[in-house]
C-alpha positions as CSV (number, residue, x, y, z in Angstrom):
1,X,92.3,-9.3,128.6
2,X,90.8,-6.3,126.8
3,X,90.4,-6.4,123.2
4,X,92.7,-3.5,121.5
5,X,89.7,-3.2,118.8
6,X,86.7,-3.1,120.8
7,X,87.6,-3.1,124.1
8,X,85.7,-6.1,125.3
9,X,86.8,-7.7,128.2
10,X,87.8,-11.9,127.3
11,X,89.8,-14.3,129.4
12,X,93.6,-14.9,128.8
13,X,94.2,-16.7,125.7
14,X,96.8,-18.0,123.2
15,X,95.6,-17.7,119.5
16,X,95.4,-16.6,115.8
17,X,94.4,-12.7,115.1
18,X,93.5,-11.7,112.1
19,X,96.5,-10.0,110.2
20,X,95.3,-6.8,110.0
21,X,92.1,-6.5,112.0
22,X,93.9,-6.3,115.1
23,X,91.5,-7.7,118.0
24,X,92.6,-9.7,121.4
25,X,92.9,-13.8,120.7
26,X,89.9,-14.1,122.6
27,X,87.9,-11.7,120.6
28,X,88.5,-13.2,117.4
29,X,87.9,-16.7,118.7
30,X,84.5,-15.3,119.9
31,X,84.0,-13.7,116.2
32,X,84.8,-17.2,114.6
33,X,81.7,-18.7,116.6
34,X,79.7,-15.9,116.0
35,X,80.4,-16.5,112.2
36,X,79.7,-20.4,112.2
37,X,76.8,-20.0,114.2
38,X,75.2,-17.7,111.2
39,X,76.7,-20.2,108.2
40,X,75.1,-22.8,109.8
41,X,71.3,-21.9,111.0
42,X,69.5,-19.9,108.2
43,X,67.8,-18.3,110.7
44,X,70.6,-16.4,112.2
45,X,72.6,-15.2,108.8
46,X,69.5,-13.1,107.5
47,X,72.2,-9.9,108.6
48,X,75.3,-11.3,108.6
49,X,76.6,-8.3,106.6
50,X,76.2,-6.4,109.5
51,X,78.0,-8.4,111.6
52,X,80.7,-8.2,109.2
53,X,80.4,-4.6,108.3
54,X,80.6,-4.0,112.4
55,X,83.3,-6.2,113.4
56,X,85.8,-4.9,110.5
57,X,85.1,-1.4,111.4
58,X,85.3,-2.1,115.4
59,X,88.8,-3.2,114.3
60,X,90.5,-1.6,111.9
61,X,93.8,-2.0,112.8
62,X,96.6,0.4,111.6
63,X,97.1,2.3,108.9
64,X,98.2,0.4,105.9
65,X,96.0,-0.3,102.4
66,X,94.5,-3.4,103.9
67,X,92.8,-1.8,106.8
68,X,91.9,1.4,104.5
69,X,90.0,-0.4,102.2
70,X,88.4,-2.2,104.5
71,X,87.1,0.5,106.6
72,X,86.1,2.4,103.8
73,X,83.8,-0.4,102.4
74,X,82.6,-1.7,105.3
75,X,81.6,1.6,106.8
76,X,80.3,2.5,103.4
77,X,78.2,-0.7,104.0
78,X,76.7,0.7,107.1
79,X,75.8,3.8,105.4
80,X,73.7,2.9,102.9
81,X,72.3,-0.2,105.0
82,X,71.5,1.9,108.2
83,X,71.1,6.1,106.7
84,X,69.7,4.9,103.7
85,X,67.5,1.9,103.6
86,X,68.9,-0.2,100.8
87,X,68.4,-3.9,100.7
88,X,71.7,-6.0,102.1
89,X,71.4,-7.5,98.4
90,X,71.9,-4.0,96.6
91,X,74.4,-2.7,99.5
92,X,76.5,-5.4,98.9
93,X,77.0,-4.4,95.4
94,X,77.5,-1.3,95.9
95,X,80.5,-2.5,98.6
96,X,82.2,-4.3,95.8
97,X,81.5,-1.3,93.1
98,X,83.3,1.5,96.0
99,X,86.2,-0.7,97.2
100,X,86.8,-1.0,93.3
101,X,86.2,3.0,92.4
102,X,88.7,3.4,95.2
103,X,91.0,1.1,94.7
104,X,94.4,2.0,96.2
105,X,92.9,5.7,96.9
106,X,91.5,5.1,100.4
107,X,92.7,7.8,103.1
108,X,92.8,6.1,106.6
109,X,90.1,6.9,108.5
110,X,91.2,7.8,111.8
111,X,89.5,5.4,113.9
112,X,87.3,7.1,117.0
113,X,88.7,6.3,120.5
114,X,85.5,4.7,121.6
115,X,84.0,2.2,118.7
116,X,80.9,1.3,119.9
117,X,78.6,0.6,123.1
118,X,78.2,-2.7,121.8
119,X,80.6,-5.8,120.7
120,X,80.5,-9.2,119.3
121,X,79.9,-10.7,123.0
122,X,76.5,-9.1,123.5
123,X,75.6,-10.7,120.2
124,X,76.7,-13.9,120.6
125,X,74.7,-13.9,124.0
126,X,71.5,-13.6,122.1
127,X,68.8,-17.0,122.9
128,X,67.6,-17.3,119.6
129,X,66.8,-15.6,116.0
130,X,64.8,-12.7,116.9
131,X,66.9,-11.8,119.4
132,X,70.4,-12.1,117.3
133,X,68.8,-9.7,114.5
134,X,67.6,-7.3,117.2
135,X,71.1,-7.5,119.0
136,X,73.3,-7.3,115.3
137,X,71.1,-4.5,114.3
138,X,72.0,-2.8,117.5
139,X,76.1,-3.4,117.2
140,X,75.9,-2.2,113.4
141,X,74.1,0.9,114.9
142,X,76.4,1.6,117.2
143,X,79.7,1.3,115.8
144,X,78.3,3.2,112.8
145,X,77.3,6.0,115.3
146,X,80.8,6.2,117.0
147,X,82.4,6.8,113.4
148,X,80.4,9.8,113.0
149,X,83.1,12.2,112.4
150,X,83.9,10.6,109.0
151,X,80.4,10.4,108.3
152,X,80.5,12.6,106.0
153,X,83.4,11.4,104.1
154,X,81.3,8.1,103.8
155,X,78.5,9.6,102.7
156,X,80.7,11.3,100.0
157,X,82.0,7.8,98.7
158,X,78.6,6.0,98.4
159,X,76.7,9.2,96.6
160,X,79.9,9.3,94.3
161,X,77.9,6.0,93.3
162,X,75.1,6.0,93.4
């Protein structure tokens, strides 16, 4: 079964999706291990937010204000993690400060055909620490790449704040 998000392929399954992330059964069974295996070694959360940041955007779902705001923070996330170097301390912040500026005023973000060259399965396939970070750096990269038309817009929402 092909996920509707990121269009990973994952075996036929039965199971909860999130309500308005909209991802296969399989997918989001695959981000739920992904997610426990960062809670629960240290090593492996040091860039959780990205995994996060490029799940939620690899699956936005429809339009409705849910899956606006979440776009729009999370890809604003991405931004100032990946274009502009801020620590994942400070660009956390700065997520809560833009999804509250925007509150209720997010446009939806058309989401790009193609989200990414990479998904949660080539991250969870990584053998240990170093190779997780590498492999989460390189998924945040490349979803935030395939949301380059609205790159702009983004860039617009985080310099508002700055």
């Amino acid at each position: 079964m092909r996920c509707c998000g990121c269009g990973a392929e994952f075996g036929e399954e039965d199971g909860p999706v999130h309500p308005y992330m909209l991802s296969s059964p399989g997918c989001w069974a695959a981000y739920g291990c992904l997610l426990a295996r960062e809670y629960q070694d240290p090593a492996y959360f040091r860039l959780h937010r990205f995994t996060v940041d490029a799940y939620a955007v690899q699956h936005p779902g429809v339009d409705n204000a849910q899956a606006r705001n979440s776009v729009g923070v999370h890809l604003s996330r991405l931004c100032v993690l990946l274009e502009q170097g801020w620590p994942m301390e400070r660009a956390n912040e700065a997520m809560v400060a833009i999804s509250t500026a925007k509150k209720g005023t997010d446009p939806w973000l058309e989401p790009p055909e193609f989200r990414g060259k990479r998904t949660v399965l080539d991250v969870l396939g990584a053998a240990n620490p170093t190779e997780h970070e590498a492999r989460v750096r390189q998924w945040a990269e490349s979803v935030w790449a395939a949301w380059s038309v609205h790159h702009d817009t983004v860039r617009g929402w985080v310099s508002d704040w700055r």
